[in-house]
C-alpha positions as CSV (number, residue, x, y, z in Angstrom):
1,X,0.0,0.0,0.0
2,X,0.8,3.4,-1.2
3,X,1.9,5.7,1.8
4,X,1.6,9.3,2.3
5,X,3.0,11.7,4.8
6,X,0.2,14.3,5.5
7,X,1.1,18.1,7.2
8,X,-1.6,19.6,9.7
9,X,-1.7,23.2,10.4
10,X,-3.5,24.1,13.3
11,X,-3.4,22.1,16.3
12,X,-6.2,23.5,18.5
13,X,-9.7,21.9,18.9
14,X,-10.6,21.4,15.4
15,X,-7.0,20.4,14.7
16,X,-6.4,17.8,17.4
17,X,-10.2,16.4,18.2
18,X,-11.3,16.3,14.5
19,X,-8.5,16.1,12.1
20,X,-5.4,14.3,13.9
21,X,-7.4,11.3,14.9
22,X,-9.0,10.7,11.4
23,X,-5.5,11.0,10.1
24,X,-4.3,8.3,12.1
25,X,-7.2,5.9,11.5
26,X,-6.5,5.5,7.7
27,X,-3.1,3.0,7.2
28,X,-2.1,4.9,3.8
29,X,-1.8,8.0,5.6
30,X,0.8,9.3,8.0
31,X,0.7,12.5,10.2
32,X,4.2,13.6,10.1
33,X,3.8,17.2,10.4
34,X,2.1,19.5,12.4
35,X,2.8,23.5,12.2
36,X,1.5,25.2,15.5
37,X,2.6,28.3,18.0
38,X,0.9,26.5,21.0
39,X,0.8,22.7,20.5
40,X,2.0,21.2,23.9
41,X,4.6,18.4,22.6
42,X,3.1,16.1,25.3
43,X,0.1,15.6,23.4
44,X,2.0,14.2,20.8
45,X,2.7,10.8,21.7
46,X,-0.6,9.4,19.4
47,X,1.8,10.3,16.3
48,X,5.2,9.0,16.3
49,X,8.1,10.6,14.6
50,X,5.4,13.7,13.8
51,X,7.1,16.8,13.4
52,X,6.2,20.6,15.3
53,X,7.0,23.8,13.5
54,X,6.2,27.0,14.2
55,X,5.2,27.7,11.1
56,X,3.6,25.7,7.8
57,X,6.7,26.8,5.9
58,X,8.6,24.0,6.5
59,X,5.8,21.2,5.4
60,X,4.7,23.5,2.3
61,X,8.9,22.7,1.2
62,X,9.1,19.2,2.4
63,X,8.7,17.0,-0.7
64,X,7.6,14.3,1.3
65,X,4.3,16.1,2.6
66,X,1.7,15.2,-0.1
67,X,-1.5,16.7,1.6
68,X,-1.8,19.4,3.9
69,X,-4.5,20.1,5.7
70,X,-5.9,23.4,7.0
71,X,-7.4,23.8,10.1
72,X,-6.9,27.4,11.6
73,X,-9.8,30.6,12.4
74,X,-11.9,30.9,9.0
75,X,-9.9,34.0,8.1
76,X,-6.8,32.4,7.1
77,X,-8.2,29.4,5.2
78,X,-7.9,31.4,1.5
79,X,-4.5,32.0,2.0
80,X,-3.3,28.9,3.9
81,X,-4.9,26.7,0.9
82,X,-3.5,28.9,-1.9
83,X,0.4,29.1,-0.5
84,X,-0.2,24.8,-0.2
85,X,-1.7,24.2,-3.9
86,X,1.1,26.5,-4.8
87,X,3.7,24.4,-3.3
88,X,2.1,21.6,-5.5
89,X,0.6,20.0,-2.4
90,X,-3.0,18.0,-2.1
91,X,-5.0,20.3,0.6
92,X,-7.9,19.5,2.7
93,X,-9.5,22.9,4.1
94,X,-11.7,22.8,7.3
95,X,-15.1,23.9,7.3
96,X,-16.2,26.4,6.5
97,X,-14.4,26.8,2.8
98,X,-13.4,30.4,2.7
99,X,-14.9,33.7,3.4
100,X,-16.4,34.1,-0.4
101,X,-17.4,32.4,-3.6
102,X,-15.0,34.5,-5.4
103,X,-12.1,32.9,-3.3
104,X,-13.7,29.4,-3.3
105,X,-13.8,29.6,-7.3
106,X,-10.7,30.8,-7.4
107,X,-8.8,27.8,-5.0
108,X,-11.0,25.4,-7.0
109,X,-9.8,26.4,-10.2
110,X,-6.0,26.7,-8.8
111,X,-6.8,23.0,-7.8
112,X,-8.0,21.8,-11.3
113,X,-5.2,23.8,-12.7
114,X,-2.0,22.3,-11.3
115,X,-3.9,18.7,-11.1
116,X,-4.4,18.6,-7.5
117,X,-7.0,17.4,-4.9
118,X,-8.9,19.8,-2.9
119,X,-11.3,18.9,-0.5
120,X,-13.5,20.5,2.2
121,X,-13.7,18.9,5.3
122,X,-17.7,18.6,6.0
123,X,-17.5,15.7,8.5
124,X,-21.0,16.1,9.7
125,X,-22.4,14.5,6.3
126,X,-21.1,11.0,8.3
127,X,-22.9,11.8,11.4
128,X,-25.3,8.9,11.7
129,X,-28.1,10.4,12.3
130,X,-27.8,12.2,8.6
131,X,-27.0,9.2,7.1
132,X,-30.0,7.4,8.0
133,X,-32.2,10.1,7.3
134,X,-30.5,10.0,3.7
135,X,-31.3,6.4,2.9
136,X,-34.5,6.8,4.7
137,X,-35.0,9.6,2.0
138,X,-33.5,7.5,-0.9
139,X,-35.9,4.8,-0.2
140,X,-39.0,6.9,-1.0
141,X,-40.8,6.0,2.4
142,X,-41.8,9.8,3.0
143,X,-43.0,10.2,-0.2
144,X,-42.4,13.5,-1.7
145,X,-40.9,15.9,1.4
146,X,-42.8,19.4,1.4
147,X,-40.9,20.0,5.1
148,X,-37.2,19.6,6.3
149,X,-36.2,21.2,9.9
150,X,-32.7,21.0,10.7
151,X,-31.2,21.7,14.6
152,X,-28.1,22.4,15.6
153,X,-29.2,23.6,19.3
154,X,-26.6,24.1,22.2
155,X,-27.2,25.4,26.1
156,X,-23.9,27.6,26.0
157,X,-24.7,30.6,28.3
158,X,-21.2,31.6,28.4
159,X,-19.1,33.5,26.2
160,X,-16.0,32.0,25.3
161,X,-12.6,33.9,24.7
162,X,-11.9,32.5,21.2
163,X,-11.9,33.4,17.9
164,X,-14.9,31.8,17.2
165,X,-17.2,34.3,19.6
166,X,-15.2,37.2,19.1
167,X,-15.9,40.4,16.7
168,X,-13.7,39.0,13.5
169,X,-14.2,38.2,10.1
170,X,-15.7,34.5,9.8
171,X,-16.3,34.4,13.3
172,X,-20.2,33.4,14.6
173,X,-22.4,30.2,14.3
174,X,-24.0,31.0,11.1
175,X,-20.3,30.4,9.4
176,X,-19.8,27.6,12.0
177,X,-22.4,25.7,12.7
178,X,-24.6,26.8,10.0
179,X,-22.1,25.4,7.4
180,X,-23.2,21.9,8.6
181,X,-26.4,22.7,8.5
182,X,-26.5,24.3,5.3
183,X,-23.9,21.6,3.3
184,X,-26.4,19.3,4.6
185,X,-29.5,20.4,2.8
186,X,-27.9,21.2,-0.5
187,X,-26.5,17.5,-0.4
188,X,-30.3,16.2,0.0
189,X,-32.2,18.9,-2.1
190,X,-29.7,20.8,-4.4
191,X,-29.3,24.6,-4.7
192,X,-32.3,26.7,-3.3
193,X,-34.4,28.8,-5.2
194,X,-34.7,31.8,-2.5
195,X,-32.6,32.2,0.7
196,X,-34.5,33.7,4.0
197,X,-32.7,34.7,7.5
198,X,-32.5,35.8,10.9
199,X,-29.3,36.5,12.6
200,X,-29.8,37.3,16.4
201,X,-27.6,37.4,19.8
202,X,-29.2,35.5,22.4
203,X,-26.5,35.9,25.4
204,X,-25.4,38.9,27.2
205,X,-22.4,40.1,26.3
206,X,-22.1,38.0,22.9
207,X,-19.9,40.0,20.2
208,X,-21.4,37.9,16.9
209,X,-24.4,36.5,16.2
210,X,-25.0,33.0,18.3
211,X,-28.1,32.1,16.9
212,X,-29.9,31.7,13.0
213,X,-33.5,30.8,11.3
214,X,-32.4,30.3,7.9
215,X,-35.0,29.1,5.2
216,X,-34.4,27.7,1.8
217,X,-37.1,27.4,-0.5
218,X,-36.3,24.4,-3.1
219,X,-39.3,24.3,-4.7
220,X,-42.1,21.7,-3.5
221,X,-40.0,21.9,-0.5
222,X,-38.9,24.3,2.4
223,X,-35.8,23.3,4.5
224,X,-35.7,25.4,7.9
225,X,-32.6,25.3,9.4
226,X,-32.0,26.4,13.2
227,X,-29.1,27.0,15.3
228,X,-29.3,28.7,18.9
229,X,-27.1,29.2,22.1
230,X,-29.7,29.0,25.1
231,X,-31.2,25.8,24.1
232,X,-31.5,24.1,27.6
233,X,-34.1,21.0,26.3
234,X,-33.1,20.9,22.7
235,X,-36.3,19.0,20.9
236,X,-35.9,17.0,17.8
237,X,-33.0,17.0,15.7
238,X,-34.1,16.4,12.6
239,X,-38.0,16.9,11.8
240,X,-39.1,15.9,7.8
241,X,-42.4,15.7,6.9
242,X,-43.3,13.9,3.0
243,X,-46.6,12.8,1.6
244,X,-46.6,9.8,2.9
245,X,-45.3,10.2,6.7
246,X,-42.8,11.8,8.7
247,X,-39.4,11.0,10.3
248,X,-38.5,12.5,13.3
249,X,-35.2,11.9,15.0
250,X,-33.6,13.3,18.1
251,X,-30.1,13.2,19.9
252,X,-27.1,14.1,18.0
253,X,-24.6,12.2,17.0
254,X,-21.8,10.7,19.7
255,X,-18.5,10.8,17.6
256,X,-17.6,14.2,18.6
257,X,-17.9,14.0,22.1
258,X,-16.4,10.2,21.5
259,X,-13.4,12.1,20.1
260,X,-13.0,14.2,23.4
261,X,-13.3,11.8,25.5
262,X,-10.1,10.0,23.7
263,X,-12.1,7.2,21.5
264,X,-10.4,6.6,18.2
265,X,-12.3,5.1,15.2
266,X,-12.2,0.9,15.7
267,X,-12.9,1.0,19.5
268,X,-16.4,-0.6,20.3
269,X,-18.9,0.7,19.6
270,X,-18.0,3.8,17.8
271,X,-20.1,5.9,16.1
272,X,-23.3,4.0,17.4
273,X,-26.2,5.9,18.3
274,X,-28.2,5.5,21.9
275,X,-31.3,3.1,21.2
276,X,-33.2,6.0,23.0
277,X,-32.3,8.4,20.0
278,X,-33.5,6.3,17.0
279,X,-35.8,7.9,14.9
280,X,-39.4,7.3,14.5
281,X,-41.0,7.3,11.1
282,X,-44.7,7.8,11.3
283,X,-47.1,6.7,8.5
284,X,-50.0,8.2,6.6
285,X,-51.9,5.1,8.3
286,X,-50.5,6.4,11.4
287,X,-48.5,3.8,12.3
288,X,-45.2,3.8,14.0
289,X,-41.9,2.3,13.7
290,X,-38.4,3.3,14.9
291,X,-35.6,3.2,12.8
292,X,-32.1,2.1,13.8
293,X,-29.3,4.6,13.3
294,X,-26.7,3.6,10.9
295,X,-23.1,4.2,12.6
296,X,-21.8,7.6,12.2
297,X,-18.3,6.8,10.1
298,X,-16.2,10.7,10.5
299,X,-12.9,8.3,9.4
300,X,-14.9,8.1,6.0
301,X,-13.5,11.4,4.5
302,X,-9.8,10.7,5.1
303,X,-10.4,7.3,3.6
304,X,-11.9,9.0,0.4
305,X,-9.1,11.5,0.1
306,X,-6.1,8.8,0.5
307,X,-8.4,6.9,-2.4
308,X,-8.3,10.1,-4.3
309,X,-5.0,10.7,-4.3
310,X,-3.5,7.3,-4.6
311,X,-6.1,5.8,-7.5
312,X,-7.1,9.5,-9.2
313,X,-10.5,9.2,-7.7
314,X,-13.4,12.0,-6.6
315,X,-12.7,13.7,-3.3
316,X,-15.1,13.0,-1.1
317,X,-16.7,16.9,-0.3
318,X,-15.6,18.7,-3.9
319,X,-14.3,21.9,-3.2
320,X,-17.0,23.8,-6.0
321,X,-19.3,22.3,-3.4
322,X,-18.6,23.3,-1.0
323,X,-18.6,27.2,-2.5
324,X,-22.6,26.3,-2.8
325,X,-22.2,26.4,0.8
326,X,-20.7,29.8,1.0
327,X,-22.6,30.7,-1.6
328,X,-25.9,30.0,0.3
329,X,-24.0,32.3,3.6
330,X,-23.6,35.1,1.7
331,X,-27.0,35.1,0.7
332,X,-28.2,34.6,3.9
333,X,-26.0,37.8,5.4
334,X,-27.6,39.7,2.6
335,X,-31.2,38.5,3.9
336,X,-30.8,39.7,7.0
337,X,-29.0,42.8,6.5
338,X,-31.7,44.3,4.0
339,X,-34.3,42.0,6.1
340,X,-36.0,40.2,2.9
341,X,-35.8,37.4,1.3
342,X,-33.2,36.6,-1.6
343,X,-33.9,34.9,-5.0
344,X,-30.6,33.1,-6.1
345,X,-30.4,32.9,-9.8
């Protein structure tokens, strides 16, 4: 088997709970650099014979490092991804792409251009819960879908002092959260039509916006999608109503928190959903049965990238995409700042 060495810049939450441990699961792949100011050497150990630099300079002129992935605040994704499909490298960016279309088309052609693989890294398209509700929808059991509500609810009272929550470009939940949300949607009912939202602060003292009603109108069908940060009793995660019955799901999926808690993908159990959580899909009879959660698979996208770059296949979240995505924000800033709704030709 083909082997190759992988650089990660950015070692902080996103870097070493989401990125690092996926890296690790796939055999053809290696983490053999990591460019960070703060990474504690300590935490380390996982990766033997990985290297620390201060900088990304020194993986973006290794010749070993075929993919580098970019996991640092929003801001400096454009720039971080351009310098590493410069330097002839594969890149995988984190969510959310860039900061606008224009940049995203621009990376994506760069990409095509010098024959490289560029991927976006929306993980949550593995999260089991989304992809049950995907084969539930493939199967035809709802019948034609008219409703799709979408929740990504938190009880977070607290400001945090990170980059994230503070006043910064690419900073708030719509770019963060509602990235997920939104990728999400356009991967089960293609581009919208018109783009509605609402941007709001729910807690004192909160610098961006920490909460969102987007919705996207698709045609026969309206997908609502909802984030908010004073959610104490969050109620279903996924609500989706079709002419012939409706599938309701709560819980979200365990991965992430799996990942915190220092569970790698191939321990027991992983990605399983609680029984309690399985969705229930109701019938225009009104009859009732629950559905089993298939197991949420994160690993999945590092898998598809090490098969696109060793056999010349499809990445597995295509960078033009994921510009749909950002697309779809920009639309949605433009909603609420002129407080109507947008038609997207």
């Amino acid at each position: 088997m083909q082997r190759y060495d992988v650089g990660l810049v950015g070692y902080g939450l996103g870097g070493a709970i989401f990125h690092a441990p996926m890296i690790a699961a796939i055999p053809g792949l290696r983490l053999a650099r990591i460019a960070s100011r703060s990474a504690d050497p300590a935490t380390l150990h996982p990766y033997p014979g990985v290297r620390l630099d201060d900088t990304p300079q020194a993986m973006l002129d290794d010749p070993a490092i075929a993919l580098v992935v970019v996991c640092t605040p929003n801001a400096s994704h454009y720039a971080l991804a351009k310098a590493a499909l410069q330097a002839g490298k594969h890149v995988v960016v984190d969510k959310p792409f860039v900061l606008s279309s224009a940049e995203g088309d621009e990376l994506a052609a760069l990409a095509r251009d010098r024959g490289l693989h560029l991927a976006v890294y929306q993980n949550r398209r593995w999260d089991g819960d989304f992809l049950t509700l995907r084969r539930t929808l493939e199967s035809g059991e709802l019948g034609a879908v008219h409703t799709y509500r979408a929740h990504f609810d938190r009880y977070a009272p607290q400001v945090k002092a990170r980059w994230k929550e503070q006043a910064q470009p690419g900073a708030g939940v719509l770019w963060d959260l509602g990235s997920h949300l939104i990728d999400q949607a356009l991967q089960l009912f293609g581009k919208p039509h018109a783009v509605t939202a609402h941007l709001s602060t729910q807690r004192d003292g909160a610098q961006v916006e920490d909460a969102f009603e987007l919705v996207l109108d698709h045609g026969g069908t309206k997908a609502v999608l909802h984030a908010g940060a004073l959610v104490r009793a969050p109620g279903p995660r996924y609500q989706v109503h079709g002419t012939l019955g409706s599938f309701v799901k709560a819980g979200i999926d365990p991965q992430e928190d799996a990942l915190k808690a220092g569970q790698r993908p191939g321990d027991a159990g992983w990605g399983h959903d609680a029984p309690a959580n399985f969705a229930t899909i109701t019938r225009a009879d009104g009859s009732r049965h629950a559905v089993e959660t298939l197991p949420g698979a994160y690993q999945a996208f590092y898998q598809g990238m090490y098969h696109a770059i060793a056999e010349g296949g499809e990445v597995p979240v295509k960078a033009e995409e994921a510009v749909d995505v950002i697309r779809v924000i920009e639309h949605a800033l433009r909603s609420h700042r002129e407080r109507r709704t947008i038609d997207v030709t």
